[in-house]
C-alpha positions in Angstrom: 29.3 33.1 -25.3 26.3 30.5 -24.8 29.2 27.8 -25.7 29.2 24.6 -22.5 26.1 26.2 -20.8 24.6 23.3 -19.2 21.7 24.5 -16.4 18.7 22.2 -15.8 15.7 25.3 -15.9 13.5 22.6 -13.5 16.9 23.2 -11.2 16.2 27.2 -11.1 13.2 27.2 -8.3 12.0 30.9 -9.0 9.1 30.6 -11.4 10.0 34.4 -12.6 13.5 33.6 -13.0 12.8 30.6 -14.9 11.0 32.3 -17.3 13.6 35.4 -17.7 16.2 32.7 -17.9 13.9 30.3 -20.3 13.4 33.4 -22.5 17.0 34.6 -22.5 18.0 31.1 -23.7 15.9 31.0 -26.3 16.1 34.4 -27.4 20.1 34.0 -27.6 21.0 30.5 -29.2 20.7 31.2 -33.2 24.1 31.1 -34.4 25.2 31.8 -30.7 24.8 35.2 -31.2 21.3 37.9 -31.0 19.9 39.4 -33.9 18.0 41.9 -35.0 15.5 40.3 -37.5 12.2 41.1 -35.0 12.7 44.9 -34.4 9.7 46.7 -34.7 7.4 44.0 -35.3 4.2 43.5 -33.8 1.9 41.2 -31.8 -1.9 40.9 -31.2 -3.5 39.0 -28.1 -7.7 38.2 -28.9 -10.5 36.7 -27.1 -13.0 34.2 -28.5 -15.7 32.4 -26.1 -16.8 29.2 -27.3 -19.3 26.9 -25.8 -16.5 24.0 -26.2 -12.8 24.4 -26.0 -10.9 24.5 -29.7 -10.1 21.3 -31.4 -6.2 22.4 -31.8 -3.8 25.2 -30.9 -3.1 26.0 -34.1 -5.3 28.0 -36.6 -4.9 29.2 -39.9 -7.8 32.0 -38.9 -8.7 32.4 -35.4 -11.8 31.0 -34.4 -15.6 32.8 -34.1 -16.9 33.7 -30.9 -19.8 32.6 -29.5 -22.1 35.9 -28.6 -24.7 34.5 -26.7 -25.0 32.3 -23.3 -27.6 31.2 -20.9 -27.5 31.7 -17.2 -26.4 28.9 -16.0 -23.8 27.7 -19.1 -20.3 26.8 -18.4 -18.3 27.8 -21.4 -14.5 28.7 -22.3 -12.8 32.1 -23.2 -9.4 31.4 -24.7 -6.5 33.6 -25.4 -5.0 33.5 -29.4 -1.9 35.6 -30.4 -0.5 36.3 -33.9 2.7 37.9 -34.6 4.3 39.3 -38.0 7.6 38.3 -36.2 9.1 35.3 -38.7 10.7 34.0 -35.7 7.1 33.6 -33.6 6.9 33.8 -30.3 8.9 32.7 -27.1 6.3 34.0 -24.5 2.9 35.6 -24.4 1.4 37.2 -21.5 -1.2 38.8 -20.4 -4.3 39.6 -17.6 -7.7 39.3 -18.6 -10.4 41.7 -16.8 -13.9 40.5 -16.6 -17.6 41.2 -14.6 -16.8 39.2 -11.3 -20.5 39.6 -10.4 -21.9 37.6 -13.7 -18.7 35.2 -14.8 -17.0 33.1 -12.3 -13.3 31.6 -13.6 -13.3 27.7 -12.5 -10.0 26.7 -14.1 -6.7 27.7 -16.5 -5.9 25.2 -19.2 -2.6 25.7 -21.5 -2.4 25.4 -24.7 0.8 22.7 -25.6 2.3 25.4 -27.6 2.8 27.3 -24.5 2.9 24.6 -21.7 6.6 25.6 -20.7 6.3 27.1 -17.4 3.0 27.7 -17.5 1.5 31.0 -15.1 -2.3 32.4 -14.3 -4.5 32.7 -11.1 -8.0 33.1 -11.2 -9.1 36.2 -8.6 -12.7 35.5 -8.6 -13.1 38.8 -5.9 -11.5 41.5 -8.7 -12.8 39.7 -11.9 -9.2 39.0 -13.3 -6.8 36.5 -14.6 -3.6 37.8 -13.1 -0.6 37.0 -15.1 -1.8 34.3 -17.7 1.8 33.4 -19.2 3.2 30.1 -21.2 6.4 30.0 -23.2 7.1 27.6 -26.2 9.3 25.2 -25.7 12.4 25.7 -27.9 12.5 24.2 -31.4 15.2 22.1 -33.1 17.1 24.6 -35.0 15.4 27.0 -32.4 12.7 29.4 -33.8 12.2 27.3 -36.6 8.5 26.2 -35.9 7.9 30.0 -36.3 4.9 29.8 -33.5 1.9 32.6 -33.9 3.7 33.7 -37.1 1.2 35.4 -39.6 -1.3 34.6 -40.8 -1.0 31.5 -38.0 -3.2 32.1 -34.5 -1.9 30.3 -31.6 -3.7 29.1 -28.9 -2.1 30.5 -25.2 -4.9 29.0 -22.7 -8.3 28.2 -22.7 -10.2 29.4 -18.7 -13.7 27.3 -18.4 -16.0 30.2 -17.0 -19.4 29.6 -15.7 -22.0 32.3 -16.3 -23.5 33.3 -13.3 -25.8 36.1 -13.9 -27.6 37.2 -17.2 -26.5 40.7 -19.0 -23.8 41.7 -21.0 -20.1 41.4 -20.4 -17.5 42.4 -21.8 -13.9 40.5 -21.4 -10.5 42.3 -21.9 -7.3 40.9 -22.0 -4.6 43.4 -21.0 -0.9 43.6 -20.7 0.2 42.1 -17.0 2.1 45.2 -15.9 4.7 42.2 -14.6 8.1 42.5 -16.2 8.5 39.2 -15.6 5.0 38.1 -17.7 5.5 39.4 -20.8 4.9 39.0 -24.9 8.3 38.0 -26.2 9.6 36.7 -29.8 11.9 33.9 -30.4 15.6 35.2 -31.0 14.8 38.8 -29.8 15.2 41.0 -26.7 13.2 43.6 -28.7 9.9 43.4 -27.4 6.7 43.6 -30.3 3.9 46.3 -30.2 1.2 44.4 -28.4 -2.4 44.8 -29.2 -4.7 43.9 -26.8 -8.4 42.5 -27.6 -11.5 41.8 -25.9 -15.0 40.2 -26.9 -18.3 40.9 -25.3 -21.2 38.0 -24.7 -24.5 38.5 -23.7 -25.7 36.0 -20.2 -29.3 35.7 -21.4 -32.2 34.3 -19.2 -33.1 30.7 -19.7 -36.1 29.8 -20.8 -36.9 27.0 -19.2 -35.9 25.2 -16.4 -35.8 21.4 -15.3 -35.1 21.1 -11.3 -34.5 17.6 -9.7 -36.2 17.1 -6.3 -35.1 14.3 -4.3 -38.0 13.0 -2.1 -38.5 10.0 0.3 -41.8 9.5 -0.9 -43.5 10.6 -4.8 -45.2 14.2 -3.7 -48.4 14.3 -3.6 -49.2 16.7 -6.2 -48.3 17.4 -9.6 -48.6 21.6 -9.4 -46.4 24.1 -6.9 -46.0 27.1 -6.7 -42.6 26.6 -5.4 -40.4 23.9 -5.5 -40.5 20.9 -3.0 -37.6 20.8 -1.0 -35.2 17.8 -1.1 -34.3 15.0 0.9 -30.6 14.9 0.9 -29.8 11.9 3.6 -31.2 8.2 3.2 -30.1 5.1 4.6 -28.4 2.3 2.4 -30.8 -0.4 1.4 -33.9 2.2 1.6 -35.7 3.3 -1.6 -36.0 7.3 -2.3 -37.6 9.1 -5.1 -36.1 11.5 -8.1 -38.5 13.8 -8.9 -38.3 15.9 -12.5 -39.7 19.5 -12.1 -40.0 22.0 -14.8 -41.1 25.9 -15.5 -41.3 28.4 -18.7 -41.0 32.2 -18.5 -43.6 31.5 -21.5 -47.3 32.5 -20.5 -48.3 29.7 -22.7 -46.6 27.0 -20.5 -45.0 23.7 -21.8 -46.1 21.2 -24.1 -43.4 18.8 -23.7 -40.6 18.0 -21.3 -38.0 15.9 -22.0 -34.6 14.9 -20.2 -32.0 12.0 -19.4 -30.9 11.5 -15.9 -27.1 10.2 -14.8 -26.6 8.6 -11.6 -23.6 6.7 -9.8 -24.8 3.4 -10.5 -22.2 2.1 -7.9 -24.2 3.7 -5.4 -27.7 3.6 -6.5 -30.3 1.8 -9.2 -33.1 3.3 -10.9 -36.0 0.5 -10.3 -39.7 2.5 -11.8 -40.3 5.6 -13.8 -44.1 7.3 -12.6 -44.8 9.9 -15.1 -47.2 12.3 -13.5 -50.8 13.2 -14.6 -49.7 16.1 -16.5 -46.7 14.7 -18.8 -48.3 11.5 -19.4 -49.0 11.4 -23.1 -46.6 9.8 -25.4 -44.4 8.9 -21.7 -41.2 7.5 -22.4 -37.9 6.5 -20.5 -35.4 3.8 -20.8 -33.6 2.9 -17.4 -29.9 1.7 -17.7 -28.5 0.8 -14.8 -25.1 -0.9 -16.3 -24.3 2.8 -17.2 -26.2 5.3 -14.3 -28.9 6.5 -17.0 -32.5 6.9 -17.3 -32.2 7.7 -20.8 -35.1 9.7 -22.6 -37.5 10.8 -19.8 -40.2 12.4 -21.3 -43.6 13.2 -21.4 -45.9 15.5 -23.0 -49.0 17.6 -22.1 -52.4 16.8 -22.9 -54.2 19.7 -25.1 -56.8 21.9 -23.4 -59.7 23.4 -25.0 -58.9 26.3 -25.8 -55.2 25.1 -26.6 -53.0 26.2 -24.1 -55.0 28.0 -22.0 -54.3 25.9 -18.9 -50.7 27.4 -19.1 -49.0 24.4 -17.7 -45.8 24.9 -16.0 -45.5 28.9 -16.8 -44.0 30.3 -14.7 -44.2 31.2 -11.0 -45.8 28.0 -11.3 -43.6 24.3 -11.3 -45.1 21.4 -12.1 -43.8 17.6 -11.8 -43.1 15.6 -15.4 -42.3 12.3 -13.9 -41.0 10.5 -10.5 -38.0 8.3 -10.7 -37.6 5.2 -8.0 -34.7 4.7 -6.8 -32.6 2.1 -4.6 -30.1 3.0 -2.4 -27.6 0.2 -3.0 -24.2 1.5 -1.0 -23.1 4.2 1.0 -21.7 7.4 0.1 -22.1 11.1 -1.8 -23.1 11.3 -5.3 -25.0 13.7 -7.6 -28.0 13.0 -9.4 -27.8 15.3 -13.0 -30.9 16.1 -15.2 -29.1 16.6 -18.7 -30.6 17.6 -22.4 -31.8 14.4 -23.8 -29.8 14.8 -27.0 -32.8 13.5 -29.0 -34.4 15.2 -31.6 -37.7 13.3 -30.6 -37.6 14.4 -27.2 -37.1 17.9 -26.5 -38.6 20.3 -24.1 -41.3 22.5 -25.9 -43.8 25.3 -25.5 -47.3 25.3 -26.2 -48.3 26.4 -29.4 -44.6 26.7 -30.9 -42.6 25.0 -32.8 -39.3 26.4 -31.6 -37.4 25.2 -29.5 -36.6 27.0 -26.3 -33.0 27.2 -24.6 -33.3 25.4 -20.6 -31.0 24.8 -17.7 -30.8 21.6 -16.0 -30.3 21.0 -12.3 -29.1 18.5 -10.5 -28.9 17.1 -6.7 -27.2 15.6 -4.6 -27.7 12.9 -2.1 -25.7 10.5 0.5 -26.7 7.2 1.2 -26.0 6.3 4.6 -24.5 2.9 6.2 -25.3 3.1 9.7 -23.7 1.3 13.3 -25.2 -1.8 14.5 -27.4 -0.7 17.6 -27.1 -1.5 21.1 -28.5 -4.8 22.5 -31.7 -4.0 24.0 -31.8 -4.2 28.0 -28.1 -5.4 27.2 -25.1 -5.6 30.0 -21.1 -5.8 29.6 -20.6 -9.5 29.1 -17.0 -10.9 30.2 -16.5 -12.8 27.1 -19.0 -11.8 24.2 -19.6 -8.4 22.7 -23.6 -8.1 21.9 -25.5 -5.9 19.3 -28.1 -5.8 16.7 -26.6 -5.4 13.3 -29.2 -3.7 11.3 -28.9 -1.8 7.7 -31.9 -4.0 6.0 -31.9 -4.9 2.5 -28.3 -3.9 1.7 -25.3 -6.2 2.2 -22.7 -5.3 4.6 -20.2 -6.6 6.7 -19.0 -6.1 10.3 -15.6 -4.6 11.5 -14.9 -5.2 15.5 -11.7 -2.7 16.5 -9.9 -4.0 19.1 -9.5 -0.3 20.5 -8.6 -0.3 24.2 -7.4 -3.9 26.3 -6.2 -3.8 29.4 -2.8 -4.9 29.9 -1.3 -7.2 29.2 -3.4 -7.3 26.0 -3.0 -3.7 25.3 -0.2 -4.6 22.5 -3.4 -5.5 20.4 -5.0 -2.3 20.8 -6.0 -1.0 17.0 -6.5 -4.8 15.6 -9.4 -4.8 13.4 -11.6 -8.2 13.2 -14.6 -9.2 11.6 -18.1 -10.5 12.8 -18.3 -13.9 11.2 -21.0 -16.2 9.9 -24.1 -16.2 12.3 -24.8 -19.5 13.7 -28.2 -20.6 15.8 -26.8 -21.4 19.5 -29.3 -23.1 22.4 -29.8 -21.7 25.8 -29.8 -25.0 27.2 -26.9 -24.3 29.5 -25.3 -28.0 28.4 -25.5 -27.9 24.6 -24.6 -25.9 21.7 -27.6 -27.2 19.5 -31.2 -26.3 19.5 -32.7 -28.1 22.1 -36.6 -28.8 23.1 -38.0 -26.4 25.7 -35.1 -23.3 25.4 -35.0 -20.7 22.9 -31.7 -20.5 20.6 -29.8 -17.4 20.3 -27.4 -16.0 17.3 -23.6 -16.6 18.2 -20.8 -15.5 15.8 -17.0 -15.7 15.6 -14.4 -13.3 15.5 -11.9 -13.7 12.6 -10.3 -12.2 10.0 -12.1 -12.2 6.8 -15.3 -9.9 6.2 -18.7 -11.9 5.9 -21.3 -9.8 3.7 -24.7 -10.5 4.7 -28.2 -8.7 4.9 -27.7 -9.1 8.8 -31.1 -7.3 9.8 -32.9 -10.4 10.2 -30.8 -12.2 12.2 -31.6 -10.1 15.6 -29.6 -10.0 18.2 -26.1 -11.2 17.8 -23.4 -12.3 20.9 -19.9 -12.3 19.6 -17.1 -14.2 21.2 -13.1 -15.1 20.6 -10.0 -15.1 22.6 -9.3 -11.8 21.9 -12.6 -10.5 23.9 -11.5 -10.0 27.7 -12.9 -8.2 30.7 -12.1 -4.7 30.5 -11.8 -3.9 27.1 -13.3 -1.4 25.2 -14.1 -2.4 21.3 -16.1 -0.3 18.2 -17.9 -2.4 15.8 -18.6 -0.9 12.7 -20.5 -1.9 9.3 -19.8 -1.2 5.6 -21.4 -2.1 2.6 -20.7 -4.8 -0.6 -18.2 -3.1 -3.0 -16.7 -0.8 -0.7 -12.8 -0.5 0.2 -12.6 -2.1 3.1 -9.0 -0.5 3.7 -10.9 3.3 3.2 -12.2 4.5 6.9 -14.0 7.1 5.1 -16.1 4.1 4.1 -17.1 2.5 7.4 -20.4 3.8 9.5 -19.6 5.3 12.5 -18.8 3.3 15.5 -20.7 1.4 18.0 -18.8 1.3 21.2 -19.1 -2.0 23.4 -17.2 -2.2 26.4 -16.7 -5.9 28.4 -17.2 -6.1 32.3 -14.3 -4.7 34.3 -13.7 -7.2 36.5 -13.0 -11.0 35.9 -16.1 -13.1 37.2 -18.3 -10.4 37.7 -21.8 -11.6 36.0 -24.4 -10.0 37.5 -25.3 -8.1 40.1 -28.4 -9.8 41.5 -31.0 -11.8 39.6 -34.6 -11.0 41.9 -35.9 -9.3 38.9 -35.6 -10.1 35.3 -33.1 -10.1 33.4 -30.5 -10.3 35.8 -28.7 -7.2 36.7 -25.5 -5.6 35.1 -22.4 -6.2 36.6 -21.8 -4.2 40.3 -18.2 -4.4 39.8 -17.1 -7.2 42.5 -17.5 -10.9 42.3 -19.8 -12.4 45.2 -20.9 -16.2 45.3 -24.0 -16.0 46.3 -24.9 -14.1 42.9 -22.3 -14.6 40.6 -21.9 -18.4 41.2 -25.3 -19.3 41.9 -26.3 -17.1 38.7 -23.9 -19.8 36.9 -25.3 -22.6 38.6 -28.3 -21.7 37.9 -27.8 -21.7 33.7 -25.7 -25.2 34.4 -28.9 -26.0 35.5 -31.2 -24.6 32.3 -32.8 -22.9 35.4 -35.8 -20.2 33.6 -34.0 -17.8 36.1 -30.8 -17.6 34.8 -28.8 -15.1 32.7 -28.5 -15.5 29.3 -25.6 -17.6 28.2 -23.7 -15.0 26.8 -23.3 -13.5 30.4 -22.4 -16.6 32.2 -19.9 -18.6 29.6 -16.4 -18.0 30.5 -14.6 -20.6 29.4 -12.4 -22.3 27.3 -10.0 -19.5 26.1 -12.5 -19.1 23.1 -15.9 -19.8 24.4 -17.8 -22.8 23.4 -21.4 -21.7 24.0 -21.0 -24.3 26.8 -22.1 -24.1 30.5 -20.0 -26.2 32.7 -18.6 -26.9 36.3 -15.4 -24.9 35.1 -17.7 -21.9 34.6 -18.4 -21.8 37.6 -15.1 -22.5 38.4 -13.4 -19.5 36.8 -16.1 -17.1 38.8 -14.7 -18.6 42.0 -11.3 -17.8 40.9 -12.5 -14.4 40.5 -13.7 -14.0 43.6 -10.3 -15.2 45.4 -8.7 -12.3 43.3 -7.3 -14.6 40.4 -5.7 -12.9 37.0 -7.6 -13.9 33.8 -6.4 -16.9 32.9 -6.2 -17.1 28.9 -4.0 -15.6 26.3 -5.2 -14.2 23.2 -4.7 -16.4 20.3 -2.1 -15.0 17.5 -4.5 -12.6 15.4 -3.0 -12.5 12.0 -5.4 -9.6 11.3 -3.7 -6.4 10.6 -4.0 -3.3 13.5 
């Protein structure tokens, strides 16, 4: 009856009718007809927690459980199933009940023996995996694989758990009460005698405990009763400290603390390790930066007399092992992890004991920030130049200038993005661009469309020009670092907002006190001529350049009789006069 049926199951959208209809299928097409060969047979669902997932799905003797893990641990309780059907299984299904208030479920893994429409959600609220359901994909002759046949386990799923809280739990998987998510074998309606099983672990205290503390500067002592409290912001190009903490529940304290730290080496670099007064016999640590590692960070006590009688680092006391420095290199979030060494050589230890007790390792996280140029000091809308200091020492960064708001008719540019070019050393002489004897030089830069990566904090004050700045505009200028995707906003600092003069010609607003005025709004020759005329005349008086050059169409750090010109023009009412050039740069 199964003869010409030809149904796509990714065509069927209903997960539950998918799997009704994937286990029909399946169940039917032996010899095109049912039979009766797994009536009465059986089927066993069991537990196992491992600290690590399985190596494969299929076992000739289902794997040992793990008893025993620390607060703290993430580990992995999968689901096996065995069945003395000779066929094996089409489907297995169940729910899984454990202690929401000491196990939290982080995610569902399938095994590829069951990874046809796969089923399971975690409710971390009620404790419970609610429907955990695969099917195995048919076989060619179907059933012939014999899946979870005896004495073969079969692994369904594997959940990664993290243990949240020590004592002991107990995890039971159950049947799903669904219809839909059930245990099924291959070629059989008949559905087996389930058994369901269940393990119990023990969430034991750890022992010891290595906490990261992220400080701007190395503490000042090596002893706390509580741990200092992280930093979590610095700027880019800044240095910061990762601090290595530790504490026993043994009244003997520690002898030895060892541990290997893994940083983003994209965003950061490890430059010094301090070990601290306490942990510095037999000090070690290897810094790899190519990889994000300080590799073996250790450092032992010194013996008191009596032996062990200063009870270093037992607890409710902490102390410090060693201070990492680091360099903030870029911008962005990372995590800073303190991991087991993995070295027989350097392990932590108690005093007096040659055993070896069981820690947890922290970790912490830290961003790095990039931040906007700054305002010019004392600064005033220019008509032609956008001016700010760039900042962000020590790291590399370029400059982004949005063309976010013209006036019309240069409003079709609105969302152009330019860069801040190569400084270059301008005169305030009002007639020439080079330095020149008597008048201080300022730092002019382009507009174009290719970044320039500099460490821009000592060049000062910069005054930006190009066509595409015009009176009345409103532009954000923005920095992000070396390495970064420039075509990621996420990755840019957050804006500086310039805005031009609003009015064509309109320089200053009077110049009896220095510096000259902002812009009033209108255009006057008595003070917006004459304050041209006065920087065509390197008069001491006179506004900066920056304020006073208006033209060619893309400014030539020049003062001339045209300057003033163009104010004039201003003052009779006269449009702006230029275009902006073609800007290849994408909006």
């Amino acid at each position: 009856m199964w003869e010409g049926l030809d149904v796509r199951l990714d065509m069927i959208r209903n997960p539950k009718t998918r799997v009704l209809f994937a286990a029909a299928v399946s169940q039917a097409m032996v010899g095109g007809a049912l039979t009766e060969s797994s009536r009465g047979s059986t089927a066993t669902v069991e537990l196992v927690t491992l600290s690590a997932p399985s190596a494969t799905d299929i076992s000739a003797s289902l794997p040992i459980s793990e008893p025993t893990f620390r607060s703290g641990d993430t580990f992995f309780m999968e689901a096996w199933a065995q069945t003395d059907a000779p066929n094996g299984f089409a489907q297995v299904s169940m729910d899984i009940a454990f202690d929401a208030a000491r196990l939290t479920g982080i995610e569902i893994t399938h095994s590829a023996a069951f990874g046809l429409f796969p089923e399971g959600a975690i409710d971390h609220l009620a404790g419970r995996i609610d429907n955990l359901s695969g099917s195995h994909p048919p076989a060619t002759p179907p059933c012939s694989d014999q899946v979870g046949f005896a004495p073969e386990w079969v692994r369904v799923a594997s959940i990664e758990v993290h243990a949240d809280a020590t004592g002991s739990v107990m995890i039971q998987s159950v049947d799903s009460g669904d219809p839909v998510f059930t245990v099924s074998i291959c070629d059989s309606f008949v559905p087996p005698t389930v058994q369901y099983g269940g393990t119990t672990v023990m969430i034991e205290e750890a022992v010891a405990s290595i906490e990261l503390v992220v400080t701007a500067s190395p503490t000042p002592f090596d002893e706390a009763l509580a741990l200092p409290a992280s930093v979590t912001d610095f700027d880019a190009g800044t240095l910061f400290h990762a601090e290595v903490w530790a504490q026993t529940r043994e009244a003997k304290g520690l002898a030895q603390v060892s541990t290997t730290l893994l940083f983003d080496s994209s965003l950061m670099s490890a430059v010094s390790i301090d070990h601290s007064a306490l942990f510095n016999l037999f000090a070690n640590g290897d810094i790899d930066n190519a990889i994000g590692r300080v590799n073996s960070l250790s450092g032992s006590h010194s013996p008191a007399i009596p032996p062990c009688s200063d009870s270093v680092g037992a607890a409710p006391n902490w102390v410090r092992v060693a201070s990492v420095e680091m360099s903030a290199d870029s911008s962005g979030t990372a995590v800073i992890q303190a991991t087991s060494t993995g070295d027989p050589f350097f392990v932590v230890s108690h005093c007096d004991s040659f055993s070896l007790p069981p820690a947890v390792y922290g970790a912490a996280s830290v961003t790095l920030i990039v931040h906007p140029p700054s305002a010019e000091t004392n600064g005033s809308g220019k008509n032609r130049y956008i001016s700010f200091e760039p900042g962000n020492a020590n790291v590399m960064t370029a400059l982004r200038a949005t063309l976010t708001d013209l006036p019309t008719p240069f409003d079709q540019y609105d969302g152009t993005a330019m860069w801040i070019g190569q400084p270059q050393s301008r005169s305030e002489h009002g007639g020439s661009q080079g330095s020149t004897a008597g008048h201080p030089d300022f730092m002019w830069a382009p507009l174009q469309c290719t970044p320039v990566f500099l460490d821009w904090s000592g060049v000062g004050v910069v005054h930006a020009s190009g066509s595409a700045i015009v009176p009345g505009s409103v532009i954000d200028i923005q920095s992000i670092v070396l390495g970064k995707d420039t075509a990621v906003g996420s990755n840019y600092s957050a804006p500086l907002t310039v805005s031009t003069a609003q009015v064509w010609g309109d320089i200053v607003s009077d110049c009896t006190t220095q510096p000259c005025g902002p812009p009033d709004g209108q255009v006057t020759i008595p003070t917006d001529a004459v304050s041209v005329l006065d920087k065509f005349a390197s008069r001491p008086s006179a506004p900066i350049k920056a304020r006073v050059d208006l033209d060619p169409a893309v400014p030539d750090q020049v003062i001339s009789i045209t300057d003033v010109v163009r104010v004039v023009d201003g003052f009779r009412g006269a449009s702006y006069p230029f275009l902006i050039d073609a800007l290849p740069c994408s909006p």
